[in-house]
C-alpha positions as CSV (number, residue, x, y, z in Angstrom):
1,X,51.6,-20.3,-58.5
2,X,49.7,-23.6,-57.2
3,X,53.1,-23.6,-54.2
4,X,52.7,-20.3,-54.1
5,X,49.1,-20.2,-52.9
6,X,49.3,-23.1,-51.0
7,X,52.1,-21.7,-48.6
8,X,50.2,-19.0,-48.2
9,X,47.1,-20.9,-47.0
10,X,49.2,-22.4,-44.8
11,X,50.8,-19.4,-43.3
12,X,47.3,-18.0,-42.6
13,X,46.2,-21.4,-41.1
14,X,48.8,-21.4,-38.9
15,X,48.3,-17.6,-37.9
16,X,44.7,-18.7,-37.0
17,X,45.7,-21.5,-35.1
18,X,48.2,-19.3,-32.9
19,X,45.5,-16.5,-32.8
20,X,43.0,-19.6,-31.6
21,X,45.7,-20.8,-29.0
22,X,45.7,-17.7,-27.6
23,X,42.1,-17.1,-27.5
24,X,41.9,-20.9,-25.6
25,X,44.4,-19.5,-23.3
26,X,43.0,-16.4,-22.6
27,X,39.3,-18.0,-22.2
28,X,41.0,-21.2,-20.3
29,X,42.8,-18.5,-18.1
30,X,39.6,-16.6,-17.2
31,X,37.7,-19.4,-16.9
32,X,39.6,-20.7,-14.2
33,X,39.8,-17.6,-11.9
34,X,36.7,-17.1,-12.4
35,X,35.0,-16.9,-8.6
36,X,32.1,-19.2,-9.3
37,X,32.6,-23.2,-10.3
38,X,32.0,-23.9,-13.8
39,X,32.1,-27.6,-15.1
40,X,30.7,-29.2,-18.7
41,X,29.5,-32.7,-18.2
42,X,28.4,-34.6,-21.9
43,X,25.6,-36.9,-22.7
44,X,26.7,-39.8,-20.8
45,X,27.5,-37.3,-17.5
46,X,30.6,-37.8,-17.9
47,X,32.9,-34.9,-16.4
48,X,34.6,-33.2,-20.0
49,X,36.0,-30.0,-18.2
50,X,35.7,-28.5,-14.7
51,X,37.7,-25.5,-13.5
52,X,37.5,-26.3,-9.4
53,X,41.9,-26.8,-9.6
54,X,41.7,-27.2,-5.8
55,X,38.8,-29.2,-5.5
56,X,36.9,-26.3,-3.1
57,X,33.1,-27.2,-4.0
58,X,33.1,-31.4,-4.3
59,X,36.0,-32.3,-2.8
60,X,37.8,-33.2,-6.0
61,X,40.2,-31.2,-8.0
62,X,39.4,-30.6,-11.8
63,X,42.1,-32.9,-12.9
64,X,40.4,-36.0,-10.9
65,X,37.5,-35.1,-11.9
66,X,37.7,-35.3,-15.3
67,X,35.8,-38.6,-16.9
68,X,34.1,-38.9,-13.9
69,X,30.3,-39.6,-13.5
70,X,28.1,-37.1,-12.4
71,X,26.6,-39.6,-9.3
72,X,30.4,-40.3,-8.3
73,X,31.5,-36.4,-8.4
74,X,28.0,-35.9,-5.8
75,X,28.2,-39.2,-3.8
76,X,32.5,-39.2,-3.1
77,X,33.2,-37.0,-0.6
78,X,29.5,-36.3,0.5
79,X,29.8,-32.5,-0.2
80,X,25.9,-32.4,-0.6
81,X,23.3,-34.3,1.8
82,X,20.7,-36.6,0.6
83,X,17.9,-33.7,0.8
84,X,20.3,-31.9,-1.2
85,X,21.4,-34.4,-3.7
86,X,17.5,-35.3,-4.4
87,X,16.8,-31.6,-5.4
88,X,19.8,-32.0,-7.7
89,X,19.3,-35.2,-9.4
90,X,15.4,-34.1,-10.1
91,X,16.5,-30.9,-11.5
92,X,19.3,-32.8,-13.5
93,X,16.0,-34.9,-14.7
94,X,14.9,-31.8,-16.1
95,X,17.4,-30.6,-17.7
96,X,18.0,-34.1,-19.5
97,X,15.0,-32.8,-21.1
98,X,16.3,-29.5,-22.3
99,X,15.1,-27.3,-19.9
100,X,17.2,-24.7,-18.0
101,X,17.1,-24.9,-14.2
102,X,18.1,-22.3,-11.3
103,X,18.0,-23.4,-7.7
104,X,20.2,-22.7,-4.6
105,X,21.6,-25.6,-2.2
106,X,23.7,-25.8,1.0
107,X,27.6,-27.2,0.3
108,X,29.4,-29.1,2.8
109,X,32.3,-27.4,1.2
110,X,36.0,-29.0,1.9
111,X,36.8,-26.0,4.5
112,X,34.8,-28.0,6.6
113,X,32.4,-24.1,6.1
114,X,28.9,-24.7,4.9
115,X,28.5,-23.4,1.2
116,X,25.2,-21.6,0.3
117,X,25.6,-21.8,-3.5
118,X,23.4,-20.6,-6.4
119,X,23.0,-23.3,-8.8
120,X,22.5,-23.4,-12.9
121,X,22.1,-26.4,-15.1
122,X,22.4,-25.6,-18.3
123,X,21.7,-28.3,-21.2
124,X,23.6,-27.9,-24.8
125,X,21.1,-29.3,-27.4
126,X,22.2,-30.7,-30.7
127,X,19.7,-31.0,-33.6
128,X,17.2,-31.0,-30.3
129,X,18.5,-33.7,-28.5
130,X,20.4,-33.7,-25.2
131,X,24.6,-33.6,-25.5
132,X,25.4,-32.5,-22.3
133,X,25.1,-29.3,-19.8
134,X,26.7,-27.2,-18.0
135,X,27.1,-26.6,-14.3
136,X,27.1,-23.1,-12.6
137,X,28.1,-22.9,-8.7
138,X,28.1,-19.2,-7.6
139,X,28.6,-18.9,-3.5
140,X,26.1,-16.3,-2.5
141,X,27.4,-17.6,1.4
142,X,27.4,-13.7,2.5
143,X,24.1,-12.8,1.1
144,X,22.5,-16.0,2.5
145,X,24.2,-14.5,6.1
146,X,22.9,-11.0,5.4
147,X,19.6,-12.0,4.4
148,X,19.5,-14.2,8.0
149,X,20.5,-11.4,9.7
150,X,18.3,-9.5,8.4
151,X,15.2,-11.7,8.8
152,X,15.7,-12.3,12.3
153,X,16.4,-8.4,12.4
154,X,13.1,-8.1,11.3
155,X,11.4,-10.9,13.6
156,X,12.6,-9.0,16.7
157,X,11.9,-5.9,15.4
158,X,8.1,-6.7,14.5
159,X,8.0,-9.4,18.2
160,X,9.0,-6.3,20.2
161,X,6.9,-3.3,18.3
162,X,4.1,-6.1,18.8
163,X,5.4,-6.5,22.5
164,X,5.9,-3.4,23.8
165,X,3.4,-1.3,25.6
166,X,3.7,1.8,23.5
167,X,1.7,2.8,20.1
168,X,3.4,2.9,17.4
169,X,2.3,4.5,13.9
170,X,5.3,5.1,10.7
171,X,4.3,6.7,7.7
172,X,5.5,8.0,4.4
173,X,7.3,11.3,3.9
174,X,3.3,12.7,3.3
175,X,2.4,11.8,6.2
176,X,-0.1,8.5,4.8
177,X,0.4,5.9,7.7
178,X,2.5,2.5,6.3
179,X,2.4,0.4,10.0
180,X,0.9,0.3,13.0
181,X,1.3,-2.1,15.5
182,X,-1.5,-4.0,17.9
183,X,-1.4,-1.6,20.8
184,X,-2.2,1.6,18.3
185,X,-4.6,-0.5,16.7
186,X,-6.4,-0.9,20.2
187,X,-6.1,2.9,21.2
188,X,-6.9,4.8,18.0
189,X,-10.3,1.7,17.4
190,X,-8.5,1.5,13.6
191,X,-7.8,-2.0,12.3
192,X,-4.3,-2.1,10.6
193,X,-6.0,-3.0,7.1
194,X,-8.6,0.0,7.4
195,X,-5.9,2.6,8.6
196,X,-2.4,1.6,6.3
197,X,-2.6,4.2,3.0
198,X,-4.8,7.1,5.3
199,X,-3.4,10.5,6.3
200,X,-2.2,10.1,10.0
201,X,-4.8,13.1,11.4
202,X,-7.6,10.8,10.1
203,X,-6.3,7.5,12.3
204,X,-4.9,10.0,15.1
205,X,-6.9,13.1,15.2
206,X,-5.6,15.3,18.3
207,X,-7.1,18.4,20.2
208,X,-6.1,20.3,23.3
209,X,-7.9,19.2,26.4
210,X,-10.7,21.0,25.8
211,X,-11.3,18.9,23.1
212,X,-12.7,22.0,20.9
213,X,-9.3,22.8,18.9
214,X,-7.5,20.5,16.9
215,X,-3.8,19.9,17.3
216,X,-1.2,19.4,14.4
217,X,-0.2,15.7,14.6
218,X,4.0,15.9,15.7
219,X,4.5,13.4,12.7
220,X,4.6,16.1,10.1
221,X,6.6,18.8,12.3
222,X,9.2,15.6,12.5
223,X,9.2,15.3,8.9
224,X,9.2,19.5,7.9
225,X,12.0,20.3,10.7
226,X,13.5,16.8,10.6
227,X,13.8,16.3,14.3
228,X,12.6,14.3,17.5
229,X,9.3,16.4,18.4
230,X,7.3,15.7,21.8
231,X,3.5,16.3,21.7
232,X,2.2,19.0,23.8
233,X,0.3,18.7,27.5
234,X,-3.1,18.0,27.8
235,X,-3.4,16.8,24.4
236,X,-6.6,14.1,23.6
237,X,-6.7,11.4,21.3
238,X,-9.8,11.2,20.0
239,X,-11.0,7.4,18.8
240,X,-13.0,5.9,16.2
241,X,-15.4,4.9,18.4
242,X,-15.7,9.0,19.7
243,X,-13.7,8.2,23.0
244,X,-11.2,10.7,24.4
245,X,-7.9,9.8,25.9
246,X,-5.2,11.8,27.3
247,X,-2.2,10.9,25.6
248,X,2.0,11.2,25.7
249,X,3.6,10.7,22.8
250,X,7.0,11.6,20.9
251,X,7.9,11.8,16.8
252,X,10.7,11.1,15.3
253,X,11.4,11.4,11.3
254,X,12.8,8.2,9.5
255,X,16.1,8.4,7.0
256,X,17.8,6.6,4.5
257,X,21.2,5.8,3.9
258,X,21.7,9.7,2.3
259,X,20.3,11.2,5.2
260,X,17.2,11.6,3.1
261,X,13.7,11.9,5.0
262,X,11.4,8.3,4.1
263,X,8.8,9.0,6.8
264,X,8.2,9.6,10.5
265,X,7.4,7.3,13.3
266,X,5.0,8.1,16.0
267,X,5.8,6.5,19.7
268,X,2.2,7.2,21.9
269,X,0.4,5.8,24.8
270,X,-2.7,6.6,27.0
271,X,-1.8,8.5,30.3
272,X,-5.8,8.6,31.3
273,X,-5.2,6.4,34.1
274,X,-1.7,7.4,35.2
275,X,-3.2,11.4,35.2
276,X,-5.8,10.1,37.3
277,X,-4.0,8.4,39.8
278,X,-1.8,10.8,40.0
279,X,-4.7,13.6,40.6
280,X,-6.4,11.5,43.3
281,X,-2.6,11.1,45.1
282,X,-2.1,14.7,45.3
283,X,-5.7,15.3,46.6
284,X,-5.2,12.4,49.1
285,X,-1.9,14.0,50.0
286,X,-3.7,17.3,50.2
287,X,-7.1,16.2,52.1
288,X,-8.6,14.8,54.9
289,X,-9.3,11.8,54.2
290,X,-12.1,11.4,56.8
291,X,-14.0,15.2,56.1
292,X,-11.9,15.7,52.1
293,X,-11.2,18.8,53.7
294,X,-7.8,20.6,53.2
295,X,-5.2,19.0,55.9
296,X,-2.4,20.6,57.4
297,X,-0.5,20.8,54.6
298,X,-2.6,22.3,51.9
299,X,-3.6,25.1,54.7
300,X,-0.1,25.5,55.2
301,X,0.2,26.5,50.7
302,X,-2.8,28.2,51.0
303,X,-1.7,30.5,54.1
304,X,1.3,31.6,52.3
305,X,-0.3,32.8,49.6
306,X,-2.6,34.5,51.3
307,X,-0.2,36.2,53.7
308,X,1.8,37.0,50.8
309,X,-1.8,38.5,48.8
310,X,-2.3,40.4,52.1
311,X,1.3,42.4,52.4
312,X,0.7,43.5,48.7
313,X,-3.0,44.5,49.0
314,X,-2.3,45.9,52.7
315,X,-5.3,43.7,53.9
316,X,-5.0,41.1,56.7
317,X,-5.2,37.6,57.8
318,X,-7.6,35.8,59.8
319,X,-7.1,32.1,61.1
320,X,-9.9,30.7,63.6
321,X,-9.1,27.7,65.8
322,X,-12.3,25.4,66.4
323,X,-12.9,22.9,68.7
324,X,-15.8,21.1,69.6
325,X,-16.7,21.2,73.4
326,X,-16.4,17.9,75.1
327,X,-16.5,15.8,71.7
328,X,-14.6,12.2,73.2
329,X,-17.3,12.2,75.1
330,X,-20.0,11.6,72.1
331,X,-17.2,9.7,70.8
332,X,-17.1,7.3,73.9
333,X,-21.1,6.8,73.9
334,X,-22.0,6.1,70.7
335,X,-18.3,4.9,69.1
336,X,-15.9,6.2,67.2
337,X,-17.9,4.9,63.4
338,X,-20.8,7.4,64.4
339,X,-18.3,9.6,65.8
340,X,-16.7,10.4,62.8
341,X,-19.7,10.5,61.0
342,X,-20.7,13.6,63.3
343,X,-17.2,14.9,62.0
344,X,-18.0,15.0,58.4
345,X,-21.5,16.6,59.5
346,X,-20.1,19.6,61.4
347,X,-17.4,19.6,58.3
348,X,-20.1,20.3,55.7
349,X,-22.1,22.6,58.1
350,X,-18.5,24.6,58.7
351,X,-18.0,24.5,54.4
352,X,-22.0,25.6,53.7
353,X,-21.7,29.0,55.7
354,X,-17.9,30.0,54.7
355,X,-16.7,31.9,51.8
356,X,-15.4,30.6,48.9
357,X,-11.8,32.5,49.6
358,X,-12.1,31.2,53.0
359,X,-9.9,27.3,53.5
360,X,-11.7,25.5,56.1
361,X,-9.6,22.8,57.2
362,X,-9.5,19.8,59.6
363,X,-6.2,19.2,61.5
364,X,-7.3,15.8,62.9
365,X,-9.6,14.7,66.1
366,X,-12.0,17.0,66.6
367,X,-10.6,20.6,65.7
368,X,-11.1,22.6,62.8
369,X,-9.1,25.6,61.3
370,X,-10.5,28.3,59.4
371,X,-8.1,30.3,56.7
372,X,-9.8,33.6,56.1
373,X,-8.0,36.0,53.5
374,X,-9.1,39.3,52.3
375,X,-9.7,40.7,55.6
376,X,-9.9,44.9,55.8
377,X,-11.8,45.3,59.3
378,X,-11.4,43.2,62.7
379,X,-15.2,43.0,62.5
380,X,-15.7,41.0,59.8
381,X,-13.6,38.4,61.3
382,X,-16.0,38.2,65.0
383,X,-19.0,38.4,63.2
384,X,-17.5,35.1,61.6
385,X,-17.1,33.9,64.7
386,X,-19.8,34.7,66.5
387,X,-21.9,32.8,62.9
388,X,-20.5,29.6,63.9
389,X,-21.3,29.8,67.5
390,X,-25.0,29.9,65.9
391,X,-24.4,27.0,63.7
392,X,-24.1,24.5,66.7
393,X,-27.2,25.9,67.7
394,X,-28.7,23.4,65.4
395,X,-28.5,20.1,66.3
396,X,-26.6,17.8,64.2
397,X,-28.5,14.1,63.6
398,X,-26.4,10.8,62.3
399,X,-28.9,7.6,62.1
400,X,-31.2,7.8,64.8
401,X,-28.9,10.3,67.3
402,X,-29.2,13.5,67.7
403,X,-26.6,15.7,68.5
404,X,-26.7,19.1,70.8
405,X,-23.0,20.1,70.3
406,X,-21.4,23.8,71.0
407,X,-18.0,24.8,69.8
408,X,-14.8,27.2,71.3
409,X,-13.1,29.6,68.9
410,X,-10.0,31.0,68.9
411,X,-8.9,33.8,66.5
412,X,-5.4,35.1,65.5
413,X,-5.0,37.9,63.0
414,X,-1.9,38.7,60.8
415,X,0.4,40.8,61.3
416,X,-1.6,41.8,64.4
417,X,-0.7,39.0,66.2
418,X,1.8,37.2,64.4
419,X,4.4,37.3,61.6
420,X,4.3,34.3,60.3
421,X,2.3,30.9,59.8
422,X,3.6,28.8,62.8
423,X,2.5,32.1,65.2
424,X,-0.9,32.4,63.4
425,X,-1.5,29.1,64.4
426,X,0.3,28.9,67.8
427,X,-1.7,32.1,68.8
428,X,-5.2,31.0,67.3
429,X,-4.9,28.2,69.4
430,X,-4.1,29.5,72.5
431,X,-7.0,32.1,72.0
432,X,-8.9,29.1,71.9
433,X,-8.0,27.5,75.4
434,X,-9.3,31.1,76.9
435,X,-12.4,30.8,74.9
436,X,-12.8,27.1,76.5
437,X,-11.7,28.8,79.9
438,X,-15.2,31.3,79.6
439,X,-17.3,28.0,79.3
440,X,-18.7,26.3,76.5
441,X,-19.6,28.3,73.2
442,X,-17.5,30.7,73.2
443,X,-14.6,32.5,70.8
444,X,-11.6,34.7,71.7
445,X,-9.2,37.2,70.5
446,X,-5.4,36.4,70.8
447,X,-5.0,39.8,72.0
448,X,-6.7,40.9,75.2
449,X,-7.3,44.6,73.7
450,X,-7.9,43.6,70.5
451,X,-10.8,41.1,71.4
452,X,-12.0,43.4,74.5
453,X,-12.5,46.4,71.7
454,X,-13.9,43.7,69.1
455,X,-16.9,42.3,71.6
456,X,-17.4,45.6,73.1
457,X,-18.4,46.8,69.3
458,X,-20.1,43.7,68.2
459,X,-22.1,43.7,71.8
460,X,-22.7,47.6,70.7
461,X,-23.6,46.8,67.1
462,X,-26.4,43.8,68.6
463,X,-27.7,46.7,71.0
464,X,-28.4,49.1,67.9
465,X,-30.2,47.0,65.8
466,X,-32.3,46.6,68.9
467,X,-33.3,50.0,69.4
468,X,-33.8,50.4,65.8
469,X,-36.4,47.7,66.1
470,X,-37.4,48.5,69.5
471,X,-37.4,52.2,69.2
472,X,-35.1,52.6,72.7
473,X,-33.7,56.1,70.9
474,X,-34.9,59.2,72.2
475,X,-34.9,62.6,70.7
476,X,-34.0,66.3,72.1
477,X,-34.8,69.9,70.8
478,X,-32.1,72.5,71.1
479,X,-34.3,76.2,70.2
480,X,-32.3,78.4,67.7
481,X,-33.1,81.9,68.8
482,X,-31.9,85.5,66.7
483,X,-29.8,87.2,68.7
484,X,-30.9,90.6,67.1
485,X,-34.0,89.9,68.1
486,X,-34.4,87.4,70.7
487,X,-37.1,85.7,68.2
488,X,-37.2,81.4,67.9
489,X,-37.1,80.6,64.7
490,X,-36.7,76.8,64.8
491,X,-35.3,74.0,66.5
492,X,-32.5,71.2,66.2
493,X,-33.4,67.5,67.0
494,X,-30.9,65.6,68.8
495,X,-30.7,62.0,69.1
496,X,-29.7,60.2,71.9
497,X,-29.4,56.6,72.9
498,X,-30.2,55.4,76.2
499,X,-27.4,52.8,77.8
500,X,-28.5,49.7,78.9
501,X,-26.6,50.0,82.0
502,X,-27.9,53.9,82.5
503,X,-27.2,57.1,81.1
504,X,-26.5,57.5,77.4
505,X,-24.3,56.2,74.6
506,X,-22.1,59.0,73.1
507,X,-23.3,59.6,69.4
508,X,-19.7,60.1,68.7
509,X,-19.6,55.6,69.1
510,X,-22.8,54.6,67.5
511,X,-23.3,57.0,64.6
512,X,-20.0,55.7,62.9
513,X,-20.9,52.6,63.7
514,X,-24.5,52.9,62.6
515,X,-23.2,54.3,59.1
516,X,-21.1,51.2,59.2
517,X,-23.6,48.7,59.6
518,X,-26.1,50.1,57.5
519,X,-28.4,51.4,60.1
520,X,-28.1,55.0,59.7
521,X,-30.9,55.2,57.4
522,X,-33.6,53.6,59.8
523,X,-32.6,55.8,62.0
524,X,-32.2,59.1,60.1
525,X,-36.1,58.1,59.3
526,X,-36.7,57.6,63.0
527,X,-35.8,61.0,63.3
528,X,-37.5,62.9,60.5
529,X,-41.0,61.2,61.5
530,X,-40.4,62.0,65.7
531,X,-39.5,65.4,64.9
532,X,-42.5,65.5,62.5
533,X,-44.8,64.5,65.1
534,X,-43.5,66.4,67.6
535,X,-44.3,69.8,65.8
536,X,-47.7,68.9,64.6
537,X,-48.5,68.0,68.9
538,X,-46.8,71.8,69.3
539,X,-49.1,73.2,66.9
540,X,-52.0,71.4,68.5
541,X,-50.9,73.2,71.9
């Protein structure tokens, strides 16, 4: 029994021992494949096991580095720099102690590669007191790389959001801001601390350019439609500190690695000035810059259009070429600075007495064009005229000088007299030369009939109103007899107006006229109260 028992112990021992083998090989095998270094160093630090076969982290294989001292494993093949070798011995100090420690280093591995390595000490502790520890060398080597990358990712990324001339404002997916950067700090007044956790609207409210109706902020129709959205014209920024600026601005929502929306970023920055400048360049382009009247070109827009108003509306065109009589003269007595402040007189004078439809223009030197639209009758157009031959009747003052100056007109109408701009022009400015040819102060037709016709009617229409006032009309009594009877039983009164050359205007000219220019009701009175007194003296006789 006692043999019996005792072979069987034996059997079972020796089971255990090959199960134990096994287990040392399988741990032994794992232990040294394992991609991090492992080592166990005992009280003395003395090297008991290490499983670095091809010597990768110190320089020395696991078999050579068995026995060895701790100081002659670091100090051998100077895989580790002093710096490095101080952090390790003071943390080894610790650990002597019983305490666990965790640091990284930098490896001067045997590649020749430097090593960033994540480093555990770990002390085994027998009834309390120091026996040894263990070393763990894990080479984090790519996540040191990715976390450099990364950093100086970062740097450039905030250097040039903190560079760059642009606003820029991210946010959440609910629209609560996260970032800003200096230059949005400066145009919305917000400092980064007061504005970071606040609804976007509050740190970038937005209206139209009115500055009455407020404008949905592009951020959230970035993050709803998930797309680049551009901010709408005319659009104001309005400030903490109540300022308004014209602003230009794009969104742009934010995604993660799914394609899932994280936030929105806002790109802005203040066009105020650039609108501005670019306002003032088109009005320079557009304007005297001497009078700020209209120059050729704008009169050239502004003719086409109306030309093009006038062929719908079946209206026509009037264009009157001014110049002033014998201006280089001024001009070469008192200089060209006072000169030209004589321009900008006449200028304002020409602008006070025109309609607001009416472009009045200066073409350079001394001569003036006048763009009138909307015209239905030939008459309107040389009363114009015949206006600013009265407003040179004034004299015009600059400083101490005064100024007796007179003016030549010349009129072309379209399509009367021409078909398009250039012959508008062309035509209104030879009319002119045979308004200077008459003598000073005077204005012309392009067409001989037309402005023969025109003058005879305005010269007809100044003679009217002066027999209205004068009372120059006479009137006549035609009897009405009944033929059955050969009784009078009344009397017609018939006007007539003496000529001022002799004889008598034919009421068939200046009763149209007279209804045209509003004087037919003075006269229909002049009428009524002659005939009026004319009976009563009958009765009298």
């Amino acid at each position: 029994m006692v043999i019996e028992a005792r072979a069987k112990t034996h059997l079972e021992l020796k089971n255990k021992q090959h199960q134990l083998n096994l287990t040392r090989g399988t741990l032994d095998n794992i232990i040294h494949h394992l991609p991090v270094f492992v080592a166990y160093w005992d009280e003395e630090l003395d090297n008991i096991f290490c499983n670095d076969v091809d010597g990768k982290w110190f320089g020395i294989t696991a078999k050579d580095m068995l026995d060895k001292g701790l100081t002659d494993v670091i100090h051998q093949h100077e895989a580790l720099d002093s710096a490095a070798t101080s952090v390790l011995l003071a943390a080894l100090d610790q650990v002597m102690l019983g305490k666990t420690m965790g640091f990284d280093l930098t490896f001067n591995a045997s590649s020749s590669d430097v090593v960033f390595a994540s480093v555990s000490l770990v002390p085994t502790l027998v009834e309390g007191k120091f026996n040894g520890f263990v070393m763990l060398l894990n080479d984090i080597t790519p996540m040191k790389v990715l976390q450099h990358d990364l950093h100086l990712d970062k740097e450039l990324l905030k250097v040039t959001l903190n560079s760059i001339g642009d606003a820029v404002i991210t946010t959440d997916a609910n629209g609560i801001v996260n970032f800003m950067n200096p230059i949005a700090s400066s145009l919305t007044g917000w400092r980064v601390e007061d504005a970071v956790d606040k609804p976007i609207e509050d740190i970038m409210p937005l209206t139209d350019s009115s500055g009455h109706f407020s404008i949905i902020n592009p951020i959230y129709i970035a993050i709803k439609e998930c797309r680049i959205v551009g901010m709408a014209f005319n659009t104001l920024l309005h400030t903490r500190q109540q300022k308004k600026l014209e602003v230009e601005d794009s969104a742009a929502p934010i995604l993660d690695e799914h394609g899932q929306i994280k936030g929105a970023i806002i790109v802005f920055h203040d066009v105020s000035e650039t609108r501005a400048m670019a306002l003032k360049m088109s009005h320079l382009a557009n304007h005297d810059s001497l009078t700020n009247l209209p120059n050729r070109m704008l009169l050239q827009d502004r003719a086409e259009r109306a030309i093009n108003m006038a062929d719908r509306n079946n209206e026509k065109v009037a264009m009157l070429m001014i110049d002033i009589d014998n201006f280089k003269s001024v001009n070469d007595s008192v200089g060209h600075k006072k000169g030209d402040l004589l321009l900008k007189k006449i200028a304002n004078r020409l602008l006070e007495n025109s309609r607001n439809v009416d472009t009045v223009s200066r073409q350079g030197g001394d001569e003036f064009i006048i763009l009138q639209p909307d015209i239905t009758k030939l008459d309107q157009v040389a009363s114009y005229a015949q206006r600013i031959l009265a407003l040179f009747e004034a004299p015009f003052y600059v400083d101490d000088n005064r100024f007796a100056l007179s003016c030549s007109i010349g009129l072309s109408v379209y399509p009367d007299d021409a078909m398009s701009i250039d012959m508008l022009q062309k035509h209104s400015d030879l009319a002119m030369y045979r308004a200077k040819e008459l003598g000073r102060a005077h204005w012309r037709f392009y067409a001989d009939e037309i402005g023969t016709s025109v003058l005879a009617r305005h010269k007809l229409e100044q003679y009217l109103r002066h027999a209205v006032q004068d009372g120059l009309f006479e009137v006549y009594y035609q009897a009405k007899v009944d033929s059955r009877n050969n009784q009078l039983v009344g009397m017609e009164a018939l006007l007539r107006l003496p000529s001022a050359e002799g004889g008598f205007i034919s009421p068939a000219e200046f009763i149209p006229l007279a209804e045209e220019c509003g004087q037919i009701v003075p006269i229909g009175n002049f009428v009524m109260r002659k005939a009026c007194e004319d009976a009563i003296s009958w009765q009298k006789m």
